[in-house]
mmCIF file as Biopython writes it, N, C-alpha, C and O atoms, coordinates in Angstrom:
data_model
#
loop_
_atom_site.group_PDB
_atom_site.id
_atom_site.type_symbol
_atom_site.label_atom_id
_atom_site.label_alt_id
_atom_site.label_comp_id
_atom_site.label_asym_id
_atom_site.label_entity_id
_atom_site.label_seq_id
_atom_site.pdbx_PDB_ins_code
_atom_site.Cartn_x
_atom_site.Cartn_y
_atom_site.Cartn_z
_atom_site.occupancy
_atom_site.B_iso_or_equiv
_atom_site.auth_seq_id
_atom_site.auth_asym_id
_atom_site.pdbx_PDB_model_num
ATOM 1   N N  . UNK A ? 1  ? 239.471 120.890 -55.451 1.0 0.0 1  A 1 
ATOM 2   C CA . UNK A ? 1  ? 239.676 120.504 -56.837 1.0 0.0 1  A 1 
ATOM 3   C C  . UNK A ? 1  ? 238.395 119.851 -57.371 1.0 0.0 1  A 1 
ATOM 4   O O  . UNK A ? 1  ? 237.621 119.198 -56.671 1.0 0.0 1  A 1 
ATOM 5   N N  . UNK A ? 2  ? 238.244 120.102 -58.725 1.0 0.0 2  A 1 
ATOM 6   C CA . UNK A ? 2  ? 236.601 119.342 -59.606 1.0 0.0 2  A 1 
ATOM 7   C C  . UNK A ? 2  ? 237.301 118.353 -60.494 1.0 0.0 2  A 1 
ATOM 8   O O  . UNK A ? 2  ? 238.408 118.192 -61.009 1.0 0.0 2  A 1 
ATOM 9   N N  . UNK A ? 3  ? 236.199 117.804 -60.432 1.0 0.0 3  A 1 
ATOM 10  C CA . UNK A ? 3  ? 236.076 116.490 -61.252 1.0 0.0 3  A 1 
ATOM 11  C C  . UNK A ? 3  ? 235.483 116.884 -63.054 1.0 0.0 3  A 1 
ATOM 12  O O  . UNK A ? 3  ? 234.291 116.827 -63.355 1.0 0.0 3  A 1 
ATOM 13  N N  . UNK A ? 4  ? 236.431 117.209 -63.912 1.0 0.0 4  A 1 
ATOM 14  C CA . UNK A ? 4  ? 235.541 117.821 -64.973 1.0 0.0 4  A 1 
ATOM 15  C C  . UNK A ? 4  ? 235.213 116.644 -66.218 1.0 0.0 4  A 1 
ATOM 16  O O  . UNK A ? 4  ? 234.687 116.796 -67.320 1.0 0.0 4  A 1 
ATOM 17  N N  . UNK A ? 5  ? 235.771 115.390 -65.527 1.0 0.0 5  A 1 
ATOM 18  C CA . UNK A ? 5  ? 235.394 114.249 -66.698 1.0 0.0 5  A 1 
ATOM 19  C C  . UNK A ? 5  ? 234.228 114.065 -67.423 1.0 0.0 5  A 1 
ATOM 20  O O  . UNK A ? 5  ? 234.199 113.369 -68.437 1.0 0.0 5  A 1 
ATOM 21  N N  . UNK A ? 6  ? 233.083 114.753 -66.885 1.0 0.0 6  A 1 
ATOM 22  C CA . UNK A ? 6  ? 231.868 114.554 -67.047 1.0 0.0 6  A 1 
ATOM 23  C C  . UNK A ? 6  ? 231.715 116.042 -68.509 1.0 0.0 6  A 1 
ATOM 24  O O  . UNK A ? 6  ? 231.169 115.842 -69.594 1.0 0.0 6  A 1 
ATOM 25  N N  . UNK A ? 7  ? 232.162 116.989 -68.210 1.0 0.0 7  A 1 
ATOM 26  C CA . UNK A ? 7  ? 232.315 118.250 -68.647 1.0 0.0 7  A 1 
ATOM 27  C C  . UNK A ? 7  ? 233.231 118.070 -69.687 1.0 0.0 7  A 1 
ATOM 28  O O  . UNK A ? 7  ? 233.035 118.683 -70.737 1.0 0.0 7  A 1 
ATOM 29  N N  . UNK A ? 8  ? 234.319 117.241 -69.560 1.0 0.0 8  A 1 
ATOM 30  C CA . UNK A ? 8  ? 235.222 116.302 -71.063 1.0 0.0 8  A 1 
ATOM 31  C C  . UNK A ? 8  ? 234.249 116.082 -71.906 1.0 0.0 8  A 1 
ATOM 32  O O  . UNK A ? 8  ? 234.120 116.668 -72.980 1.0 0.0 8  A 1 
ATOM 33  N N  . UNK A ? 9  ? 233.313 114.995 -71.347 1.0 0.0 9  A 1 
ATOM 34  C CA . UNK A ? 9  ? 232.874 114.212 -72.523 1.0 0.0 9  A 1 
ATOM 35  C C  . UNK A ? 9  ? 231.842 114.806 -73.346 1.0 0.0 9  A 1 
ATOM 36  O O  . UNK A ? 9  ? 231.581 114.346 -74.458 1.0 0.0 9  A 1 
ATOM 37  N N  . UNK A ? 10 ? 230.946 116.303 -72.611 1.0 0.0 10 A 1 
ATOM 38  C CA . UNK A ? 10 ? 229.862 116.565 -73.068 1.0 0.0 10 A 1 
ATOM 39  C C  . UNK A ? 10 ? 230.394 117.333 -74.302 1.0 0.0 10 A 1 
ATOM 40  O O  . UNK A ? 10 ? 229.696 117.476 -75.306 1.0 0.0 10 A 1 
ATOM 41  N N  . UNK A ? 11 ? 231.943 117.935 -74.172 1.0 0.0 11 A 1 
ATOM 42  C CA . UNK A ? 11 ? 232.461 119.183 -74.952 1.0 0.0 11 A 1 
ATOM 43  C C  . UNK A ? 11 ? 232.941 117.801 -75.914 1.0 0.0 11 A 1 
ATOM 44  O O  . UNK A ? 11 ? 233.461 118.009 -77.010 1.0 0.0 11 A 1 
ATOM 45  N N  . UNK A ? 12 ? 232.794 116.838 -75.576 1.0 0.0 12 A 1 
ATOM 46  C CA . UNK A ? 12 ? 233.245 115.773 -76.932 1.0 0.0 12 A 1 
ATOM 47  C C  . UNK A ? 12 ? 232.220 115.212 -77.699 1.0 0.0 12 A 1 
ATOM 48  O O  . UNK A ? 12 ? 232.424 114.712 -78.805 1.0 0.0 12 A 1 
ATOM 49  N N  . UNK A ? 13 ? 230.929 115.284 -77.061 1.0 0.0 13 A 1 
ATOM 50  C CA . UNK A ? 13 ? 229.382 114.661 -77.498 1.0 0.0 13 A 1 
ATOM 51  C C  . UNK A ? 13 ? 229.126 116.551 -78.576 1.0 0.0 13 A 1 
ATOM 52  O O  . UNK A ? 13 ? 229.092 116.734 -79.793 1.0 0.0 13 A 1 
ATOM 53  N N  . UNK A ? 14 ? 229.028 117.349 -77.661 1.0 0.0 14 A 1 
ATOM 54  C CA . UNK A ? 14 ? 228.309 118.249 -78.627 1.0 0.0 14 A 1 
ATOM 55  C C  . UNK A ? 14 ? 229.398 118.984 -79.437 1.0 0.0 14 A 1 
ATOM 56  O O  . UNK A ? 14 ? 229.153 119.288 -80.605 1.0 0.0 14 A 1 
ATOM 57  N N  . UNK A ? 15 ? 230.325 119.218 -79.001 1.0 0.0 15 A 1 
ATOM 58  C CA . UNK A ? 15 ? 231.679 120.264 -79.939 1.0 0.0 15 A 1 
ATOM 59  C C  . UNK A ? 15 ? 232.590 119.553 -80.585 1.0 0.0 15 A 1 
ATOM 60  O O  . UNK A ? 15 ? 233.023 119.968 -81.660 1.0 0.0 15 A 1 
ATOM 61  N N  . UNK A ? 16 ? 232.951 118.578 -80.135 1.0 0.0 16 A 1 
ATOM 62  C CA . UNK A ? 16 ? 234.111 117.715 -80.937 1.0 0.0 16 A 1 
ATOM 63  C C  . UNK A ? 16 ? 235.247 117.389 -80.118 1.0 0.0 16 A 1 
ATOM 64  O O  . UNK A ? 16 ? 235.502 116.381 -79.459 1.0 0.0 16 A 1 
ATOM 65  N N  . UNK A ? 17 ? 235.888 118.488 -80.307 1.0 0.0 17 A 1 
ATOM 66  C CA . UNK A ? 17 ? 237.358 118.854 -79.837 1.0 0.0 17 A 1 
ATOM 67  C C  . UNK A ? 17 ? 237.095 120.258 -78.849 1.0 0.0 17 A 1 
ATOM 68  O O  . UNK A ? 17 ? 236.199 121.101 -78.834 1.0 0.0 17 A 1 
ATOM 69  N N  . UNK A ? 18 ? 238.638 120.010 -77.848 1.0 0.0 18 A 1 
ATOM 70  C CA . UNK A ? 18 ? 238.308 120.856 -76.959 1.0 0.0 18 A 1 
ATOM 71  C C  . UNK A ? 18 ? 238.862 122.247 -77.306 1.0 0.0 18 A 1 
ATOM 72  O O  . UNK A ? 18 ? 238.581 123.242 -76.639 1.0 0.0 18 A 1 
ATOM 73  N N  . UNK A ? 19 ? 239.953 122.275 -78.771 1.0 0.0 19 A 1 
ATOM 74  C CA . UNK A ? 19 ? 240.129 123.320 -79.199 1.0 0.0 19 A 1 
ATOM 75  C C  . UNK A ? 19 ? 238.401 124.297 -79.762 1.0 0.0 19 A 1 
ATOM 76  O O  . UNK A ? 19 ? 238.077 125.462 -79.531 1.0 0.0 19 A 1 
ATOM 77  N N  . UNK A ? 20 ? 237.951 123.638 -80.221 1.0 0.0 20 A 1 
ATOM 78  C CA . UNK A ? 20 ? 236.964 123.999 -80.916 1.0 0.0 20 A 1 
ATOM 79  C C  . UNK A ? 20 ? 236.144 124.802 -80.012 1.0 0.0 20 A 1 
ATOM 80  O O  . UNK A ? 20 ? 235.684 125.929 -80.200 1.0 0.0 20 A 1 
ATOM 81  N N  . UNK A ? 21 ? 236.033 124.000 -78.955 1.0 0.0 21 A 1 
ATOM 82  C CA . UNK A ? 21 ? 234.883 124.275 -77.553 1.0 0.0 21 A 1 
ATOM 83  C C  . UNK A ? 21 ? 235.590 125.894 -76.822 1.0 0.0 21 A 1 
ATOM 84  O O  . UNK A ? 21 ? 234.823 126.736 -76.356 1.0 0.0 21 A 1 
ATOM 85  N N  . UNK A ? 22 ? 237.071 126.093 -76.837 1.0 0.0 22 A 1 
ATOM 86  C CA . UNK A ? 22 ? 237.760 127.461 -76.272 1.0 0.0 22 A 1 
ATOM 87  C C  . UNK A ? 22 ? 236.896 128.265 -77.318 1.0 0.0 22 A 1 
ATOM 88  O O  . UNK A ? 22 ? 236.137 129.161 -76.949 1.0 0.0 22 A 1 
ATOM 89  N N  . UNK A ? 23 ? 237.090 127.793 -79.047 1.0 0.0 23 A 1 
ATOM 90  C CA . UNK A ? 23 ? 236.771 128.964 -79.669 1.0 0.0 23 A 1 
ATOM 91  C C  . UNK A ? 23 ? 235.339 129.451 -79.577 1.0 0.0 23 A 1 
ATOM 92  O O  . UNK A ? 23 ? 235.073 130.650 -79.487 1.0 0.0 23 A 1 
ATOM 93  N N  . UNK A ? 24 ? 234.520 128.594 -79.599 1.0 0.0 24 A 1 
ATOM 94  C CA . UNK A ? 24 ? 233.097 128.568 -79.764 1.0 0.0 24 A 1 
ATOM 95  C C  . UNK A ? 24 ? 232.880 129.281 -78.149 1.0 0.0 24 A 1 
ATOM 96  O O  . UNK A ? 24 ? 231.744 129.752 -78.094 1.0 0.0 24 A 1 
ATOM 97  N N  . UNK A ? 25 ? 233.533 129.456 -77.034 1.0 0.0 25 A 1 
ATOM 98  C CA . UNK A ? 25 ? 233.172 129.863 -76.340 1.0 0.0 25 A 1 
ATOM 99  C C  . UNK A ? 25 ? 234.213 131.637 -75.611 1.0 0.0 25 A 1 
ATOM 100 O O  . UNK A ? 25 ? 233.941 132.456 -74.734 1.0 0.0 25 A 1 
ATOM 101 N N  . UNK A ? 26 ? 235.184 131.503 -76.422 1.0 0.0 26 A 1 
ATOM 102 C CA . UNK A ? 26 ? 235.672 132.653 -76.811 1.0 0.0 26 A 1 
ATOM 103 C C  . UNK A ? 26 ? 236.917 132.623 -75.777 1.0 0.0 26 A 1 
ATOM 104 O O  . UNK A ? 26 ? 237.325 133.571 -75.106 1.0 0.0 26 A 1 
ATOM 105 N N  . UNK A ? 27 ? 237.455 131.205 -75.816 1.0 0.0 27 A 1 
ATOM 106 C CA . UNK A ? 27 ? 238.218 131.485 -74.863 1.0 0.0 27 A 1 
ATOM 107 C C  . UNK A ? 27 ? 239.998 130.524 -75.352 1.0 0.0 27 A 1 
ATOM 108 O O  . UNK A ? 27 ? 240.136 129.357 -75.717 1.0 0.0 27 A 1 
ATOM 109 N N  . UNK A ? 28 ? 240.616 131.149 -75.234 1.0 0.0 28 A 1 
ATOM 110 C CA . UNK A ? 28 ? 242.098 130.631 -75.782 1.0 0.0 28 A 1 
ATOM 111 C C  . UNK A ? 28 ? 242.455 128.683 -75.314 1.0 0.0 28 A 1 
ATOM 112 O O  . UNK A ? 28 ? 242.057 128.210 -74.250 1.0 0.0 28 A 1 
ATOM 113 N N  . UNK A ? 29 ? 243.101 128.004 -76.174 1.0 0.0 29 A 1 
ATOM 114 C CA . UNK A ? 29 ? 243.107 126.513 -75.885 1.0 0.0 29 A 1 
ATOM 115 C C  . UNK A ? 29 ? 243.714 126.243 -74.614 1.0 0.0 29 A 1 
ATOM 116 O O  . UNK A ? 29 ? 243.314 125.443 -73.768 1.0 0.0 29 A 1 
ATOM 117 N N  . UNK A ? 30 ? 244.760 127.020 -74.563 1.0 0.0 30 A 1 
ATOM 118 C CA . UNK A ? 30 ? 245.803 126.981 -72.489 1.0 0.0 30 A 1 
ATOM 119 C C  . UNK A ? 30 ? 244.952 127.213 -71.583 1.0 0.0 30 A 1 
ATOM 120 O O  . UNK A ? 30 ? 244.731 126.552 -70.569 1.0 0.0 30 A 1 
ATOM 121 N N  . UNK A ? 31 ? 244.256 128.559 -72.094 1.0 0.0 31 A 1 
ATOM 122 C CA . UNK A ? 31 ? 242.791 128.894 -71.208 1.0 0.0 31 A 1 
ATOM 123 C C  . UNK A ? 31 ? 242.291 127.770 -70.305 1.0 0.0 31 A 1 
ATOM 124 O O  . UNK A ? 31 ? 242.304 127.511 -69.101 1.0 0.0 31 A 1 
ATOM 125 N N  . UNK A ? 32 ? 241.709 127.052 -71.782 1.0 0.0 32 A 1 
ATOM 126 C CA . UNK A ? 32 ? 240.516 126.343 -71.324 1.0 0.0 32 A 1 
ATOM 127 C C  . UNK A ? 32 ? 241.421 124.745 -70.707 1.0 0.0 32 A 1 
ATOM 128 O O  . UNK A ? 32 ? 240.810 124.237 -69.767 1.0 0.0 32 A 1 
ATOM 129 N N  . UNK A ? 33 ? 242.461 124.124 -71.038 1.0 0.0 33 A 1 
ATOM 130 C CA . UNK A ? 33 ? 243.041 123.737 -70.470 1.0 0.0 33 A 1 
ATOM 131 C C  . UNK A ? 33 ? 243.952 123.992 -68.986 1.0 0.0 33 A 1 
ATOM 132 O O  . UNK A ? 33 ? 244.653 123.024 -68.692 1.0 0.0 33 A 1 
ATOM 133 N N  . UNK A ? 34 ? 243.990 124.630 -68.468 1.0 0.0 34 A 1 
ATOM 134 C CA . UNK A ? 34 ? 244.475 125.580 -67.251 1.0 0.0 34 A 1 
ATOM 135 C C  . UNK A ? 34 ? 243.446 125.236 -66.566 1.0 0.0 34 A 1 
ATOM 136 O O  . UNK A ? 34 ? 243.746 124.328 -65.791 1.0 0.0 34 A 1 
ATOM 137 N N  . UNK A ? 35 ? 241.847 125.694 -66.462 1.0 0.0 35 A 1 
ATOM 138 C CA . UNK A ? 35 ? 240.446 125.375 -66.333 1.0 0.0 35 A 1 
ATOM 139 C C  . UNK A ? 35 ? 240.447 123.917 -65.915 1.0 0.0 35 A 1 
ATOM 140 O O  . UNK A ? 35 ? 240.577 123.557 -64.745 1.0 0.0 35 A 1 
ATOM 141 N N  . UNK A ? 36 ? 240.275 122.997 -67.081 1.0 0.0 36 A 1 
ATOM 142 C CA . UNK A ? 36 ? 240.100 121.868 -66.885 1.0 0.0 36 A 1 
ATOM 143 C C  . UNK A ? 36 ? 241.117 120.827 -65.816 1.0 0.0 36 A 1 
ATOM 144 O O  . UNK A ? 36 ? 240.756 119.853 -65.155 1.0 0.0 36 A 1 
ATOM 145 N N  . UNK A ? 37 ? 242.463 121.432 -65.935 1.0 0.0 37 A 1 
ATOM 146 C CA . UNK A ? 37 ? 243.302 121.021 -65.130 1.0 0.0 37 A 1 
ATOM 147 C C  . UNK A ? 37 ? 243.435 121.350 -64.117 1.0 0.0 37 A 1 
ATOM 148 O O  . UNK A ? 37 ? 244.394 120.997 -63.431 1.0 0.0 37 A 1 
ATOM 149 N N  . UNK A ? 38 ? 242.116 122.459 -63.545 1.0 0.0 38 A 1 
ATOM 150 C CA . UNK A ? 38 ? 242.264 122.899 -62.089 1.0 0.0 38 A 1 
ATOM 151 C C  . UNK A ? 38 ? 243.254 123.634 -61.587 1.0 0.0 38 A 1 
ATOM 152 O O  . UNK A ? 38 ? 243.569 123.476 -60.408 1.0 0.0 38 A 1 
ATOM 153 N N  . UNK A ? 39 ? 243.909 124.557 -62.389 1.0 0.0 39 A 1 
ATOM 154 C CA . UNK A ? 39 ? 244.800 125.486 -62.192 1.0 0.0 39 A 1 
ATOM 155 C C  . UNK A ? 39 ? 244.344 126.657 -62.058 1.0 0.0 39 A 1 
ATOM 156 O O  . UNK A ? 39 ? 244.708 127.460 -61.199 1.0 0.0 39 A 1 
ATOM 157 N N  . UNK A ? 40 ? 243.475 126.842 -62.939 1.0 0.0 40 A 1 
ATOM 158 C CA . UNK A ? 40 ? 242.677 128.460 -62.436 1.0 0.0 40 A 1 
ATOM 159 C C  . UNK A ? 40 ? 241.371 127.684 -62.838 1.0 0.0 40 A 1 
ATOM 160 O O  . UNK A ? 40 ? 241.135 126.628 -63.425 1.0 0.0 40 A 1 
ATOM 161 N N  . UNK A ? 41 ? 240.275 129.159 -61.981 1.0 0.0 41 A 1 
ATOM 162 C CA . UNK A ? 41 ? 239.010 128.387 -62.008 1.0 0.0 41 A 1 
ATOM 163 C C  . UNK A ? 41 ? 237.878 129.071 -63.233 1.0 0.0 41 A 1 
ATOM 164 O O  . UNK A ? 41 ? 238.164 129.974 -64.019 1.0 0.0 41 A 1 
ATOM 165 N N  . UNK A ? 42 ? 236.830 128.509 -63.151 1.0 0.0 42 A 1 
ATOM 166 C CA . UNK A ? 42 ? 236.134 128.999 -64.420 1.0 0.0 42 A 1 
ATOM 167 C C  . UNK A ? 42 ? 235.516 130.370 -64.147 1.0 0.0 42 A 1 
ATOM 168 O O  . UNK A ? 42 ? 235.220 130.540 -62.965 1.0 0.0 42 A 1 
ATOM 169 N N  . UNK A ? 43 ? 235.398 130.830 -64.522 1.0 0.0 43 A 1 
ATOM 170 C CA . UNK A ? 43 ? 234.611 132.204 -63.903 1.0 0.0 43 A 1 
ATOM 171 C C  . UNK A ? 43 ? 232.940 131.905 -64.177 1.0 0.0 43 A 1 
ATOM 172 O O  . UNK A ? 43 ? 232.571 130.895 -64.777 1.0 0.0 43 A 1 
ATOM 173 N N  . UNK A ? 44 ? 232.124 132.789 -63.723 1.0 0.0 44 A 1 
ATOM 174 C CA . UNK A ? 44 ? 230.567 132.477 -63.757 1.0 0.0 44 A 1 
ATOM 175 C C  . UNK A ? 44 ? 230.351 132.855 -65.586 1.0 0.0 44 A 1 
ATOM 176 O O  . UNK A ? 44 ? 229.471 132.337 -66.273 1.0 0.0 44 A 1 
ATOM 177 N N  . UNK A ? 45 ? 231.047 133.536 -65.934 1.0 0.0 45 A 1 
ATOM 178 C CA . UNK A ? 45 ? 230.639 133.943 -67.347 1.0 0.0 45 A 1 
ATOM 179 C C  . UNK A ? 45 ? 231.102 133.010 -68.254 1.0 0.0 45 A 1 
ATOM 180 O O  . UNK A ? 45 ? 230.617 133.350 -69.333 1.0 0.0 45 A 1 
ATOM 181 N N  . UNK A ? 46 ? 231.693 132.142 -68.388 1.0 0.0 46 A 1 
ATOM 182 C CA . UNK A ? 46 ? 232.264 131.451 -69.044 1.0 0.0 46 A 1 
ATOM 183 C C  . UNK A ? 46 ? 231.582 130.309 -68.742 1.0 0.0 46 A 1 
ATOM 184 O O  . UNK A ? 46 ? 231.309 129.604 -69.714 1.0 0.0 46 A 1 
ATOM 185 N N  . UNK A ? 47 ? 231.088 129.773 -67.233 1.0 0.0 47 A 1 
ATOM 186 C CA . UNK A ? 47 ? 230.795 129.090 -66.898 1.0 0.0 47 A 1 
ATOM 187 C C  . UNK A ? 47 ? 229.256 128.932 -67.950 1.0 0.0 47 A 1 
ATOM 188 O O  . UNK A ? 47 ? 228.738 127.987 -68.546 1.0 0.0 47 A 1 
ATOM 189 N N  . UNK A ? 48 ? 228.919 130.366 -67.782 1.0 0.0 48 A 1 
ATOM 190 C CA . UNK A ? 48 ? 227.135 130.692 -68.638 1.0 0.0 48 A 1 
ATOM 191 C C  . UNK A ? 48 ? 227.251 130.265 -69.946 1.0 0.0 48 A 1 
ATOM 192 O O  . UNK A ? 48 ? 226.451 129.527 -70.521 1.0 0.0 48 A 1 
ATOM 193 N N  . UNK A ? 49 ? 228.423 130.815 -70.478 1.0 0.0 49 A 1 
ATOM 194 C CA . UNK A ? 49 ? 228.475 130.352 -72.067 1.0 0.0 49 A 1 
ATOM 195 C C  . UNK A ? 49 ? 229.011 129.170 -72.267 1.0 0.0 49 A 1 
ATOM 196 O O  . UNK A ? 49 ? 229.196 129.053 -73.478 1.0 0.0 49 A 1 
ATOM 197 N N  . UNK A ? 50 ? 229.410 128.083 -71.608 1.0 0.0 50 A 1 
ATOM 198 C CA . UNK A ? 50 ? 229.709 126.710 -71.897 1.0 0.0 50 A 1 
ATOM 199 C C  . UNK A ? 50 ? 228.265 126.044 -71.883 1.0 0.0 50 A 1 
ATOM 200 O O  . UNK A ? 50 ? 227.804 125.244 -72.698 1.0 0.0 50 A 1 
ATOM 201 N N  . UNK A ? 51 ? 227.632 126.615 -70.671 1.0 0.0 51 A 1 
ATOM 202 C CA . UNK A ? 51 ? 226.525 126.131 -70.703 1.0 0.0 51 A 1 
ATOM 203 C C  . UNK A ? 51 ? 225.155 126.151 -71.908 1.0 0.0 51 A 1 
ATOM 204 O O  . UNK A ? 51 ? 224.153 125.449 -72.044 1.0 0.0 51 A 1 
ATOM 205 N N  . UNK A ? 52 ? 225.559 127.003 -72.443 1.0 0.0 52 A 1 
ATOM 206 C CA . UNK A ? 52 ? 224.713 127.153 -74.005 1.0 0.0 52 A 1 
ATOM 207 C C  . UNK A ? 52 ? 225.389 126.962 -74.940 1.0 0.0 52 A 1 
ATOM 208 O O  . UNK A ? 52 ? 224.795 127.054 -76.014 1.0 0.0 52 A 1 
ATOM 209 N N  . UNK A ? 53 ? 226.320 126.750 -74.975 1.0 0.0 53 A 1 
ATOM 210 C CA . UNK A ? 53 ? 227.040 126.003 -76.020 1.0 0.0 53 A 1 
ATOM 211 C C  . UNK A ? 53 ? 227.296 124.538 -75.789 1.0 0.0 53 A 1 
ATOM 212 O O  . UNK A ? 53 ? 227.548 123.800 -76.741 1.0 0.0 53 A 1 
ATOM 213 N N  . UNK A ? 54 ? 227.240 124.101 -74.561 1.0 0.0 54 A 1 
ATOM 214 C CA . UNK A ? 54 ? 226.851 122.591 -74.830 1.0 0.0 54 A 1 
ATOM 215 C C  . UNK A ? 54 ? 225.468 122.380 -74.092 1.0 0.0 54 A 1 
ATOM 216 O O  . UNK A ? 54 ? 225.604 121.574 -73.171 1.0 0.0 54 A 1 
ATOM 217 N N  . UNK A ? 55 ? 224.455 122.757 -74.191 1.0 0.0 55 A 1 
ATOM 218 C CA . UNK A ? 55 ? 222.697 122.748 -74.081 1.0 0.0 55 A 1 
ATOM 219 C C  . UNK A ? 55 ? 222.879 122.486 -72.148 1.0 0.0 55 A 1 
ATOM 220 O O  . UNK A ? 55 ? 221.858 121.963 -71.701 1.0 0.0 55 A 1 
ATOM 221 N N  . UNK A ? 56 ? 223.579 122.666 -71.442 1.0 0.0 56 A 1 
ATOM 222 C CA . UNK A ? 56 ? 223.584 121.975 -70.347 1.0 0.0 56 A 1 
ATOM 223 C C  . UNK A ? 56 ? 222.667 122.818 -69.265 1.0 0.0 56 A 1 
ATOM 224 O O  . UNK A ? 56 ? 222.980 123.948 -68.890 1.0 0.0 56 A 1 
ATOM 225 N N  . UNK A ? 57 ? 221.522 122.132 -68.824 1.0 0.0 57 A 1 
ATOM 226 C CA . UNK A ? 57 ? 220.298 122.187 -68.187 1.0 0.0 57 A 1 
ATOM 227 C C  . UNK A ? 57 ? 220.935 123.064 -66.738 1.0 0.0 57 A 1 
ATOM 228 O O  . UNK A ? 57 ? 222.098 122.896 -66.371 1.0 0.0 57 A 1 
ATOM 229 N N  . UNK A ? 58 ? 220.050 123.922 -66.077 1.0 0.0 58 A 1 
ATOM 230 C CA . UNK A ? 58 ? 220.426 124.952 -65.339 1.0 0.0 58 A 1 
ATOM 231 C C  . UNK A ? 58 ? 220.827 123.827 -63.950 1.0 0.0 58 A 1 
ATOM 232 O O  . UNK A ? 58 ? 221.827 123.820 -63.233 1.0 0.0 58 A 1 
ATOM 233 N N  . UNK A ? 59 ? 219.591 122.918 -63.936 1.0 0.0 59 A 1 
ATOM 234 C CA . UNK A ? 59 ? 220.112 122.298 -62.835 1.0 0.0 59 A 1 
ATOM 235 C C  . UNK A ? 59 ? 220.707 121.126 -63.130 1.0 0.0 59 A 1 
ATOM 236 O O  . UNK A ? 59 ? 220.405 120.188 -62.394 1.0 0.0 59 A 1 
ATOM 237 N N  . UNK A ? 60 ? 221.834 120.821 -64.424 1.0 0.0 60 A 1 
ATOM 238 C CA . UNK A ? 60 ? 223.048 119.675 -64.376 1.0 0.0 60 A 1 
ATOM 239 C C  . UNK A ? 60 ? 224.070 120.973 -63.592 1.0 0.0 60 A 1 
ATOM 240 O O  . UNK A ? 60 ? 224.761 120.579 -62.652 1.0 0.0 60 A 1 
ATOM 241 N N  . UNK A ? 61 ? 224.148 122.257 -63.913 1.0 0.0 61 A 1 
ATOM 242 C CA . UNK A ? 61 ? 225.408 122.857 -63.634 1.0 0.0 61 A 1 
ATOM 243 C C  . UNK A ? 61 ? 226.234 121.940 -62.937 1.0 0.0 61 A 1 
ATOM 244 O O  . UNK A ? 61 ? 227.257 121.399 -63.358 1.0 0.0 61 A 1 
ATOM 245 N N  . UNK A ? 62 ? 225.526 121.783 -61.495 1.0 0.0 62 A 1 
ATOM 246 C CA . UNK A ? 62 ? 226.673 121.455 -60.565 1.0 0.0 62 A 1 
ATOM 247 C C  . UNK A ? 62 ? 227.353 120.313 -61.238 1.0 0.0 62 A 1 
ATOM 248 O O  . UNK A ? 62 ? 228.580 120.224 -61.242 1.0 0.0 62 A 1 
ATOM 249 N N  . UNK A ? 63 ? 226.517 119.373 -61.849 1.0 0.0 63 A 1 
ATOM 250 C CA . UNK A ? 63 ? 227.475 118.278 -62.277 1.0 0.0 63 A 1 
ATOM 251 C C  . UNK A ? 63 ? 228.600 118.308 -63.243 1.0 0.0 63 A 1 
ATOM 252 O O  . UNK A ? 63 ? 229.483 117.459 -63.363 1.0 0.0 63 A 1 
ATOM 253 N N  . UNK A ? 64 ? 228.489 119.083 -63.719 1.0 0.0 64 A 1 
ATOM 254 C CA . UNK A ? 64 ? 229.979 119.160 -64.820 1.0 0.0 64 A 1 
ATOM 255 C C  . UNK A ? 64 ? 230.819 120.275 -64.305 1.0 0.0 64 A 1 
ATOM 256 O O  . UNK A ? 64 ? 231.900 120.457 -64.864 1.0 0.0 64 A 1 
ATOM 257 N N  . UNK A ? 65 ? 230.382 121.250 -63.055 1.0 0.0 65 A 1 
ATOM 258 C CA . UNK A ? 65 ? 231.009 122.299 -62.903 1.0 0.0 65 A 1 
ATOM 259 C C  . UNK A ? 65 ? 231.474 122.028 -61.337 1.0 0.0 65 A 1 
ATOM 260 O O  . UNK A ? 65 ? 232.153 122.943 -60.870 1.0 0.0 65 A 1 
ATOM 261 N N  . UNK A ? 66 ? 231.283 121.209 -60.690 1.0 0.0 66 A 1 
ATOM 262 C CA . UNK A ? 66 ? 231.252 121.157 -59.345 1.0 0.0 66 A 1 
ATOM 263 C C  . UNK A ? 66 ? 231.741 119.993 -58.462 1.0 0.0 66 A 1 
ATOM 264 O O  . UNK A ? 66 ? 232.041 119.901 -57.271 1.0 0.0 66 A 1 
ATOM 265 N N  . UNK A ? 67 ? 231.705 119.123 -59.522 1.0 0.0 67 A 1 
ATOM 266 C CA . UNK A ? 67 ? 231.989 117.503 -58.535 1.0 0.0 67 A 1 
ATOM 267 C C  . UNK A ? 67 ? 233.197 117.762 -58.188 1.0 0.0 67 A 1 
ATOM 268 O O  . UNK A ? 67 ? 234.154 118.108 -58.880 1.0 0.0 67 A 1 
ATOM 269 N N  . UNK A ? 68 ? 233.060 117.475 -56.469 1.0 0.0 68 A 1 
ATOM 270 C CA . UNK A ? 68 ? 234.410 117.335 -56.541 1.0 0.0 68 A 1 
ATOM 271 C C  . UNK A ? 68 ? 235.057 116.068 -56.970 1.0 0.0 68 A 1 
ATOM 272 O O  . UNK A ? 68 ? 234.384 115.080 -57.266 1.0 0.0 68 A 1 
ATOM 273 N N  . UNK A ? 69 ? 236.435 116.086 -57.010 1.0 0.0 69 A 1 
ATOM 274 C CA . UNK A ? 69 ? 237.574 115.281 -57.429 1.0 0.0 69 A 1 
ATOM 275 C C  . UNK A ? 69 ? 238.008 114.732 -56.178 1.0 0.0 69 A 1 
ATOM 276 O O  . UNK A ? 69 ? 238.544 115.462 -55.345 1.0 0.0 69 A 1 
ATOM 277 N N  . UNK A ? 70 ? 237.831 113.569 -55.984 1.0 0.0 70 A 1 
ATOM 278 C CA . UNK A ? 70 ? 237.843 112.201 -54.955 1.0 0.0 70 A 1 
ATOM 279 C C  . UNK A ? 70 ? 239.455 111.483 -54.984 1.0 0.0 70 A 1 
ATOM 280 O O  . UNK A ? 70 ? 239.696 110.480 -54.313 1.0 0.0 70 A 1 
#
């Protein structure tokens, strides 16, 4: 399981809302909640386009995509 608190706050610093952040990244609100709740996982493509939609540096990935959950 990941730790996506870090990955919360950035989709709250650059997008707003996390509805906003599914659309802007083309992906349905359950979607992206399902995701965040560690129910299903992100795929690499989605993973790519979060990452340019919230500016996130090639080598933060692991940190918003990877920590685990302690």
């Amino acid at each position: 399981m990941f730790d996506y608190n870090k990955l919360r706050g950035r989709i709250r610093e650059k997008v707003g809302t996390e509805n906003d952040f599914a659309k802007a990244i083309g992906m349905g609100r359950s979607s992206l909640s399902q995701k965040l709740n560690n129910r299903v996982e992100f795929s690499q493509n989605e993973i790519k386009n979060a990452v340019v939609v919230l500016e996130i540096e090639d080598k933060d990935i692991p940190d918003y995509f990877f920590a685990a959950k302690v």
